[in-house]
N, C-alpha and C positions, 0 to 999 in steps of 0.2 A: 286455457280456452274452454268456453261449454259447449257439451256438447252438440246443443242445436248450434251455436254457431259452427260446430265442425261442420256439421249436415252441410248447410247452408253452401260453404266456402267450399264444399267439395264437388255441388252442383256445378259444371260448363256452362248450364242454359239454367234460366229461370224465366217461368212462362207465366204473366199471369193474365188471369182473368180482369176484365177492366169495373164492370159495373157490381155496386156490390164490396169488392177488394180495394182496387186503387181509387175508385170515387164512391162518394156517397149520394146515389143518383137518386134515393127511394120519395123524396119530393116531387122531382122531375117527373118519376114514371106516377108518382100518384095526381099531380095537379095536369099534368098533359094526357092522363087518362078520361077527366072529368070533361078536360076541355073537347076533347075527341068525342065522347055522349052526348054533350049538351048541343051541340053541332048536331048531332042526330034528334037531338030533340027527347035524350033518355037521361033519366034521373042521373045525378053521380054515385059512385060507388064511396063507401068508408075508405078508410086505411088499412083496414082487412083485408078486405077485395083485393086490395092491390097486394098485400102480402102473400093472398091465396093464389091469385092467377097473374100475376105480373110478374113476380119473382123468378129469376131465371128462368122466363120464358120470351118465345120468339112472339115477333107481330102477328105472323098465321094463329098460330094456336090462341093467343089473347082475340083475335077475332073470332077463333072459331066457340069459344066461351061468349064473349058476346054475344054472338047468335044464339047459342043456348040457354043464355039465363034472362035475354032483354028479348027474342021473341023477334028479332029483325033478322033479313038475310042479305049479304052484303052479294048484290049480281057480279059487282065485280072486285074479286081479292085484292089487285094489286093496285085499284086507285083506293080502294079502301085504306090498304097498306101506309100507303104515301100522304094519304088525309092523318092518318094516323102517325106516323112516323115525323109530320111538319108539326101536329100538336106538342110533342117531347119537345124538338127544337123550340119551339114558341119558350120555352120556359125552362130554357138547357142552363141558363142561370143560374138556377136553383139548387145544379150540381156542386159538390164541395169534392176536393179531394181530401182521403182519407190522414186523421192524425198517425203519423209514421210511416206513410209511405215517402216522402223525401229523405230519409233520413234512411232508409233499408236498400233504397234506388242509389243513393248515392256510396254506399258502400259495395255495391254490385258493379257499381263501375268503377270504382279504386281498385278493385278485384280483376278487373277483366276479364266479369264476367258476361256473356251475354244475353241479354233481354228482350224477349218473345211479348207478344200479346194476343190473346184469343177470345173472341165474343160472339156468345149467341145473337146480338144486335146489328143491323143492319150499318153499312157503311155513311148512310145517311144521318139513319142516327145516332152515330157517336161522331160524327162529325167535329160538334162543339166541345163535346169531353177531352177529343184529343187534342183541340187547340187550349183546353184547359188544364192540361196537363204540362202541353208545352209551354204554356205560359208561365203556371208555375212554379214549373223543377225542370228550370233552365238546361239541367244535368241530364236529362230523363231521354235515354234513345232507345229506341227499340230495335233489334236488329230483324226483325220479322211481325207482321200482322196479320192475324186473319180476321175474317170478321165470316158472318152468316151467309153474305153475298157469294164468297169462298168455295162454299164447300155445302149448300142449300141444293137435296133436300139433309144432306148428311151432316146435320147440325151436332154438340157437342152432346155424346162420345163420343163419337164416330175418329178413328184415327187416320182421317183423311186431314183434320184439322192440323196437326202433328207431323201429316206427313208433307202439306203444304208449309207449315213453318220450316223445316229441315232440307226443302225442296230452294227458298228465298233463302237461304244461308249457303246454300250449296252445300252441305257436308252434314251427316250427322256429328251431334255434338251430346257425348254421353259422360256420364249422370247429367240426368237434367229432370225436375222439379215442376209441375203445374200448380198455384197457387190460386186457388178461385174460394166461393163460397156457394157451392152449389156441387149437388150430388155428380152432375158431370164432369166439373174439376175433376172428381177425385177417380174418376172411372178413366176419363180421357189418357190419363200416362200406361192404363192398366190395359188399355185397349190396345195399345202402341208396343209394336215393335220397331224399335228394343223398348222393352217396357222403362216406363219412369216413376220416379215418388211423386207424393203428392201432399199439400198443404191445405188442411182444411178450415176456414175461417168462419165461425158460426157457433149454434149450439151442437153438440153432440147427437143428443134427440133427434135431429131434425136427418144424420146418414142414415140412407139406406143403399144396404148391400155392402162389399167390402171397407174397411175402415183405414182411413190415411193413413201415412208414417207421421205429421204431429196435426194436432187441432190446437187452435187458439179461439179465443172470440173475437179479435178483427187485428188491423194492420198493426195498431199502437201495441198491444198485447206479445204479438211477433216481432215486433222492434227490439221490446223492454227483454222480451226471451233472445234474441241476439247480442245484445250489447252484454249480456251476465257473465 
């Protein structure tokens, strides 16, 4: 047996991160961000744009960059929010779930292991992702979710996210493992008592501050490293 798969198999809980990890939403948030400006009557942004300030970020803070870079001020955040949040859905289609995520999910539950979800994104807007998850890996249960609505203004790291997952289980469940692609991933288990590992999916470059227990560059990568 290798040793990431020992890691892995010795994990209770496996948490991941949804957008980013389990789907590949970076269409979704870039054509539902264009759609959401041109509605305002502002230029659309590149694929930059969206890599610089949409990436593992909430609706608040992507608004509060709009204000900053486009010169508008939104009087009110939270229909702003929801104009915002219906644009993604308009085009939740667009989502793909990740190569290797069926194939790691469904070894987690031959396992009995169990499986957490956690996301800086509003409950609205993962809405369709997680009917598209259930669609596609028939297998795929979670036994806990949180989402931004959760635990807002204490979005991820905050170990209230973790503390709310362990709260819908009723029990802690230790070793357990946060799997995301974002600097909070990997911070989120470190914040957490009892502390957890953590899985970092991305470039290397792109951590800052403490460093995972493995990195890969995405789901298929971490598959092909389990099954060796």
């Amino acid at each position: 047996m290798g040793a990431f798969r020992d890691f892995i198999q010795q994990q209770g809980l496996v948490v991941f991160d949804i957008d980013g990890t389990l789907v590949d939403t970076f269409q979704k948030n870039h054509f539902g961000t264009n759609i959401f400006l041109q509605s305002l009557g502002l230029n659309p942004v590149d694929e930059q744009w969206t890599r610089d300030f949409v990436y593992s970020s909430t609706v608040q803070n992507i608004l509060r960059e709009i204000e900053r870079q486009f010169g508008v001020t939104f009087e009110d955040y939270d229909q702003a929010g929801k104009s915002y949040e219906a644009a993604l859905v308009s085009v939740g289609h667009l989502a793909q779930i990740q190569v290797g995520v069926e194939g790691i999910v469904n070894e987690l539950m031959s396992n009995g292991q169990k499986i957490g979800l956690v996301t800086s994104a509003t409950r609205a807007e993962q809405e369709p992702t997680l009917a598209l998850l259930a669609r596609e890996i028939g297998s795929l249960f979670w036994s806990s979710y949180v989402c931004v609505d959760d635990v807002y203004p204490d979005v991820k790291p905050h170990p209230r996210s973790m503390g709310l997952i362990f709260q819908q289980m009723g029990r802690l469940i230790t070793p357990y493992v946060v799997i995301g692609d974002g600097n909070g991933d990997i911070q989120l288990p470190r914040n957490t008592s009892p502390r957890g590992n953590s899985i970092f999916l991305g470039k290397e470059s792109l951590i800052k501050g403490e460093k995972p227990d493995h990195i890969f560059k995405d789901m298929s990568h971490l598959y092909r490293a389990y099954r060796e």
